[in-house]
Every structure is written in C-alpha cells, then in structure tokens.
N, C-alpha and C positions, 0 to 999 in steps of 0.2 A: 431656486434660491429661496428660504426661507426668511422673514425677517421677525427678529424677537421685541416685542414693543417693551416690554417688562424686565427688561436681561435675563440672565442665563435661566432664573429660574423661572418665568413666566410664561404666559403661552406665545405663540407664536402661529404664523400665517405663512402658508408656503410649501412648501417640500425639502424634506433632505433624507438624501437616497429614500426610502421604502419608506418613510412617515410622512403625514400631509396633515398642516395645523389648521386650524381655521375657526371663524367666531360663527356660532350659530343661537341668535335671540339671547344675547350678551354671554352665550357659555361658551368658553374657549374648545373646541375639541381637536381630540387626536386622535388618527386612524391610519391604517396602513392602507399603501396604494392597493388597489386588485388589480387581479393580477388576469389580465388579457390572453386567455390562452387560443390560439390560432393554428386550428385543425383542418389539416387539408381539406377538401370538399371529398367525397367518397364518391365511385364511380353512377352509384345510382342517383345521388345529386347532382350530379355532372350530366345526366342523361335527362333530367326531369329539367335542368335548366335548359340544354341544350332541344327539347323537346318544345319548350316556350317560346325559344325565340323562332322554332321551323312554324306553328302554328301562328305566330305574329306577323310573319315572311311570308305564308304562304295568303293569309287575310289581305295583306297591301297590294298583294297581286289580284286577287280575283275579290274583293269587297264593292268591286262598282262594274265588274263583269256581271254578276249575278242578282238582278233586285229584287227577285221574288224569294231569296233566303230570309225567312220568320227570325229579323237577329230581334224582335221587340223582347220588353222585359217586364213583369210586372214587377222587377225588386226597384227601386228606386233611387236612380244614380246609378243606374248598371248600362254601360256603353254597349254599342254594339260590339264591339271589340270584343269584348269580354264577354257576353253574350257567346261568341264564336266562338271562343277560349272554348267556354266549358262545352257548348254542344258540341261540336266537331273535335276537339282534341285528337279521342282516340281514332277518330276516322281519318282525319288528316297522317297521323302518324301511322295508320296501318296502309295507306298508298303511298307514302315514304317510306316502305321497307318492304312492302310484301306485292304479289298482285292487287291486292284488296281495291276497288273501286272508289272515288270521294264521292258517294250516291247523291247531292247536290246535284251532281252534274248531270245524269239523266234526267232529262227533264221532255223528253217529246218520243211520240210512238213511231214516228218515220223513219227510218234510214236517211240521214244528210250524204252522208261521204261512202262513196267505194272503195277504200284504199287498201294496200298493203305495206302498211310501214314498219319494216321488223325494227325493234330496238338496237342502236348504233351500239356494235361489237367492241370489246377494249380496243385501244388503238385507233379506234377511227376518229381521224381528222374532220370529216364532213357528212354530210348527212343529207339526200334530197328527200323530201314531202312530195309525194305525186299522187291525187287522189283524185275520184271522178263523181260529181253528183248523180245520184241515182233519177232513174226516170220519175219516180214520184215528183221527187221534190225541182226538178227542170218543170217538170208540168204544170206542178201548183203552186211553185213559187218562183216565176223567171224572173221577176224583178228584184228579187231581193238579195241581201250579202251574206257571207259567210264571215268571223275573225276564227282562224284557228290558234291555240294558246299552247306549247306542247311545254312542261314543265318534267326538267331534270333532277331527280332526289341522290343524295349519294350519305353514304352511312357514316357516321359518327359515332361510336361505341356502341351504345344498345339504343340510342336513335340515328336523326339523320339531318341532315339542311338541305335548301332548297339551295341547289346549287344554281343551276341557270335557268332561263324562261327565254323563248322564243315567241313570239306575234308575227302574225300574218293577217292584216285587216282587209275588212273590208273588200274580200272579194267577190266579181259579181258572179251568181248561179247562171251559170251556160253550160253546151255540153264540151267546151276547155278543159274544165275542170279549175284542179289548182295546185298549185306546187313550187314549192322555195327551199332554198338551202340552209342548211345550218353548219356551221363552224364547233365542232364538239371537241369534247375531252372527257373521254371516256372511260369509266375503269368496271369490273367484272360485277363488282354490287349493286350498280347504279341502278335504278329505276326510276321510268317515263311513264308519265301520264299524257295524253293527248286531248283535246277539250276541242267541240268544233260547234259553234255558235251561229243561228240561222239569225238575222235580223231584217226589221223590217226596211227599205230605203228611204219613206219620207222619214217616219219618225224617230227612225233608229231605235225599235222597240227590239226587243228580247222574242224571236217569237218562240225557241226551243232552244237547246243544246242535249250534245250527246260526249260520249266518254269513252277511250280505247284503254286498256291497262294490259289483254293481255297479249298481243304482238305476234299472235297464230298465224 
C-alpha cells in the first residue's frame, strides 16, 4: 500500500501494483519494481553444487583421520576447509565415481592388511570385512592398532554423495586378524573406498595408512 502525503497529485511512498514511490535526499522518486526472474538451476549447476557438498562430507569424516595433510594456507583467512575444497576437489570426486584412488591415503611402504574384500553386489544386504595382517607388520608392529574406515559413494547426476561410512577402531595387530559386518544397501554404481590406518598405542599417533579402490 502506498501512501500519498501531497494528494493525488504529489509523490508518494510505497507501492501500487508495479510502481514504488519513495523520497531520496528530499527528491520524491518513482520506479518500477524489478522484476525477479527465477531460473531453474541447470544440471551442471546442480552437479557443481552437489559436488561441494560430497567434498564438505567427505572433509568431516576424514579431517582429524589424517594430520599430516599440508591443508596450511598462505592467503589469509583461508580455512582449512577450504584449503581441502580447492586441493582435493577433483581427487575426492574422481573416487566418488570412478576407480581413481584419494592419494592422501597412501601414505606407508608396507603392506597392513591381506584381505580380499570384493565390493558388496546390488542387493546385498550385509557385507563381512575379514583381512589378515601381514608378517611384516605382526613383526614390527605387535603392539600397535589398526581403525579401518571403508566409505560408500553413490552417483548423483554427473556427481555423487557420500552415502555411508563404516569404522572399525582400534584393533589390536595379531595374527587374528580383523573383521566386522556391515549393514549395506547396495545399487550397481556405487563405489568403495577402504582406508586402513596403523596407529601407534600409547600415543595414538598416525604411523601410516593404506587405500583399496580396486576390489581385484
């Protein structure tokens, strides 16, 4: 609703339908409203967003798995978040969608794990982990744990999201081994990443990690 202070012929302040009156440094003006035009997002905008939020996703999960990732910054005010943002982007989305490895993740020259874990088929409800430490690492590291982190991607138009994540802490190096269940849901695009992390037991340091993607 507009109000006329001057009557009919004067300016006025307000709106009616498509004109909007208003005083600016004592000059009455009139203008028409603009006009908001509200354009779907287009599939490649929709991919680039949906792309951000799997690399924000996938940050919250592994940002305090990994301390020796360089997120420092010389631009100032730049998060480590973001930091990740830009370095890893395309690496995080090409192991969300393809074989492609998150190179992060290798980080040590031993063999941890002996396993053969093929990637849970559609359909499949459940899923066992059953891997065996190699003799190296029983020998030179029996005191120490393993977490393994096995992360779920499933496709979103021309990206993907991180759909589930499973952990397995904290187990100790014997020749046991190690193996647990997962609860899946499956479907024919999905792609696994596996992450299997040596740590030390007093300090619970980082001493390596290693990375499976492709399920041979």
């Amino acid at each position: 609703m507009a109000i006329a202070k001057n009557g009919i012929l004067g300016g006025f302040s307000g709106s009616v339908g498509d004109i909007v009156g208003a005083t600016w440094k004592g000059v009455t003006t009139i203008r028409s409203k603009s006009a908001i035009e509200k354009k779907p997002l287009t599939q490649k905008q929709k991919d680039a967003l949906q792309t951000t939020k799997l690399v924000l996703d996938f940050w919250k999960e592994t940002n305090t798995m990994y301390p020796w990732l360089d997120l420092t910054s010389k631009e100032l005010g730049m998060t480590p978040m973001n930091v990740f943002q830009r370095r890893y982007r395309g690496n995080v989305l090409a192991s969300a969608t393809s074989l492609a490895p998150f190179t992060p993740f290798d980080h040590f020259p031993t063999k941890i794990l002996a396993y053969e874990w093929y990637a849970p088929t559609p359909g499949t409800t459940s899923k066992l982990f059953d891997g065996e430490f190699t003799e190296a690492i029983i020998s030179q590291y029996p005191t120490h744990t393993v977490d393994i982190t096995v992360f779920q991607f499933r496709r979103v138009g021309g990206s993907a999201k991180l759909y589930k994540v499973w952990r397995n802490l904290n187990t100790p190096v014997s020749d046991e081994g190690v193996w647990f269940s997962m609860q899946c849901d499956v479907r024919q695009e999905d792609q696994w990443l596996v992450s299997v992390m040596l740590k030390s037991p007093e300090s619970q340091t980082v001493i390596g990690t290693q990375q499976r993607k492709d399920f041979s």
